[in-house]
N, C-alpha and C positions, 0 to 999 in steps of 0.2 A: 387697821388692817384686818379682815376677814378671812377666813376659810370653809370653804366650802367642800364638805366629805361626806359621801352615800346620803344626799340630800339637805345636810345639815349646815349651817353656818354659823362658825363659833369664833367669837371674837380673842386674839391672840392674847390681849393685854388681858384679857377678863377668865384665866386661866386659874383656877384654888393652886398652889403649893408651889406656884414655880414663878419665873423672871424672866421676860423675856428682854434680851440687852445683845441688839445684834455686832457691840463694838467687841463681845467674847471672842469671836472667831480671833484677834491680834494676839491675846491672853492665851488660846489655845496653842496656837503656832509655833510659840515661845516654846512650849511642852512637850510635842511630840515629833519624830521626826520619822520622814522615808525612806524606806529600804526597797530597793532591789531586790531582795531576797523572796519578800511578801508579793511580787508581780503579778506572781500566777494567781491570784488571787483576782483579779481584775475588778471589772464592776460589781462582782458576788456581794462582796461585804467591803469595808474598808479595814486594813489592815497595816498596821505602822511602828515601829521604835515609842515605848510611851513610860514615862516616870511618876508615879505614884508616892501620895503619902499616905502611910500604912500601919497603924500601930492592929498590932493582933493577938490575941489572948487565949491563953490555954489554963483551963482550970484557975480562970480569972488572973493569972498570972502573964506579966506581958513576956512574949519569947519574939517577938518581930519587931522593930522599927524602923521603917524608910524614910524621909524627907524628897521633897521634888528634887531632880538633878541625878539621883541615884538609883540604880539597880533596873537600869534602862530595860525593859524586855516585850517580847511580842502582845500587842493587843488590841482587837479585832471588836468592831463595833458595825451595829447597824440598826434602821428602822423601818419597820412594816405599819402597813393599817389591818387591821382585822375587822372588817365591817365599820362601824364608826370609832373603834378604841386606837389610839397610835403607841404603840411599842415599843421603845429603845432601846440595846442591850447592849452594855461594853464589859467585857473582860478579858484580865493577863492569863496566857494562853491562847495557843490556834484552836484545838481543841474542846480540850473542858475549858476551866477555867475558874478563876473569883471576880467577880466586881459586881455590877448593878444590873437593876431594870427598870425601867420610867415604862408606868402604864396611864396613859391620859385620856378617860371619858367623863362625859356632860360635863364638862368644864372643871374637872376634877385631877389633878396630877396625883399622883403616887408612886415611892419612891422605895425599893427593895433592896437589900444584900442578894446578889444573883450567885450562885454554885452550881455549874455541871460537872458532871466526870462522864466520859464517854464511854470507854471499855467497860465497867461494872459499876452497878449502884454504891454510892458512898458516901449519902450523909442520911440525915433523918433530923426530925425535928424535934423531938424530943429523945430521949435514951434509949427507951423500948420501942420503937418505933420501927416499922420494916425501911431498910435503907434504898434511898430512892435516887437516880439521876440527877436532878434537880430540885433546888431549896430556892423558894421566892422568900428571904427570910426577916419578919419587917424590922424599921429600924426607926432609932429618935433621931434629932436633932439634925432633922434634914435641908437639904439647900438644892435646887436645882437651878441653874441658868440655861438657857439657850436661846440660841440667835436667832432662832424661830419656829412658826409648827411648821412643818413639811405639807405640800401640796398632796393630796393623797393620789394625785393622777402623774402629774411628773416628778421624774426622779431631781432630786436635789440633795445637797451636801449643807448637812447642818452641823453647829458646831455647840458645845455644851458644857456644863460644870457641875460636877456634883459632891455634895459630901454628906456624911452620915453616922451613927454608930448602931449598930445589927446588935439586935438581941441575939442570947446564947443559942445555938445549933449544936450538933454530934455530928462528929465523921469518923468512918471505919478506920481502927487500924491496923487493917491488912486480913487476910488469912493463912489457915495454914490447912492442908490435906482438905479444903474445901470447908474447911470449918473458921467463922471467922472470927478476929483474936479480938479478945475482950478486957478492959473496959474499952468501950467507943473514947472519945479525947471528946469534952467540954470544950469547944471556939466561938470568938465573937471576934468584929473587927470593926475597927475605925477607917476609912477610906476617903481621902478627897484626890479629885480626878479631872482631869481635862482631857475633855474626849473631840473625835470629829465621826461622823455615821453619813453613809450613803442607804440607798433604800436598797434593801435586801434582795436580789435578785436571782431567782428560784433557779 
C-alpha cells in the first residue's frame, strides 16, 4: 500500500520506527470507551473514556503506578499533515495534558513524551530553563503500532499503540504573590497507550 502526500509517495510497510498492523484497531477497542459527555467535541478531535499504563517518577522515586483497566479518564487524540510530515497527539486531559507525539517524515517515525498546560507555562527541560507550554520530551525504548498512515486529503480514523520511557523533564511547582515556588520537581515517565485519532479539524 502507498501514499501519496504534497507530491510524495511513501510506502506504509517501509516506515524507520513504527508497525503498521491493521488487526490493532480490535486491541484498541478493548481500551477505550465513549462517552456522551465528550460529544461536543464532534469531528474536532476525537475524544473518549481511555485507561493507561503509567509508572511516573519524581526525583527518580516512583509516586504513580496504573495498570490497563484502571483510573479510566478523558483523552483526546488527533492527527494533522503539516506539509509532508504526519503528526499524531494523544493525551489524558481535554486541555493540557500528558501523553505522546508521533512525528513521521522521509520515512522516519519519531516518538515523544508530549506535556501541555494551557493556562500558564509549566515545565522546561532542563532546571534552569524558562518554563514553557509544551515539552516534546524524547524517550528510549519505544514501540509504535498503527493500523495505518492517514490519507493526507481525506479524513479517516486511525487506530494505534504506543510505549515508551521519557527522559528526565522539570515542572513548576506553583507560585506564590507571582513569584514562582522553587525547587522545580525532577519527572520522567513510563507510558503504554491505545489510542484512536481522527484528523484534526480546525
Amino acid at each position: 500500500m502507498t501514499l501519496t502526500a504534497c507530491g510524495q509517495t511513501t510506502s506504509t510497510s517501509n516506515v524507520e520506527g513504527l508497525t503498521i498492523d491493521p488487526t490493532i484497531k480490535k486491541e484498541v477497542e478493548k481500551h477505550i470507551e465513549t462517552s456522551k459527555e465528550y460529544e461536543m467535541f464532534g469531528d474536532k478531535m476525537q475524544v473518549y473514556l481511555n485507561s493507561s499504563e503509567i509508572q511516573s517518577y519524581e526525583n527518580d522515586c516512583l509516586i504513580f503506578n496504573s495498570k490497563f483497566g484502571e483510573n479510566e479518564a478523558p483523552f483526546k487524540s488527533f492527527y494533522l499533515w503539516s506539509g509532508d510530515t504526519l503528526i499524531i497527539d494523544g493525551a489524558v486531559g481535554i486541555w493540557g495534558g500528558i501523553g505522546f507525539g508521533i512525528e513521521i517524515v522521509n520515512n522516519k517515525a519519531r516518538l515523544y513524551h508530549m506535556l501541555s498546560s494551557d493556562d500558564f507555562p509549566s515545565y522546561s527541560y532542563n532546571e534552569n530553563d524558562s518554563l514553557i507550554f509544551r515539552l516534546e520530551v524524547p524517550c528510549t525504548d519505544t514501540k509504535i503500532v498503527l493500523s495505518e498512515i492517514p490519507d493526507s486529503i481525506k479524513k479517516q480514523i486511525i487506530y494505534g499503540y504506543v510505549e515508551f520511557k521519557s527522559d528526565n523533564y522539570f515542572a513548576s511547582s506553583g507560585s506564590t504573590n507571582g513569584q514562582e515556588n522553587l525547587p522545580r520537581q525532577k519527572l520522567k515517565n513510563n507510558m503504554k497507550l491505545y489510542f484512536k485519532s481522527g484528523k484534526l479539524d480546525f
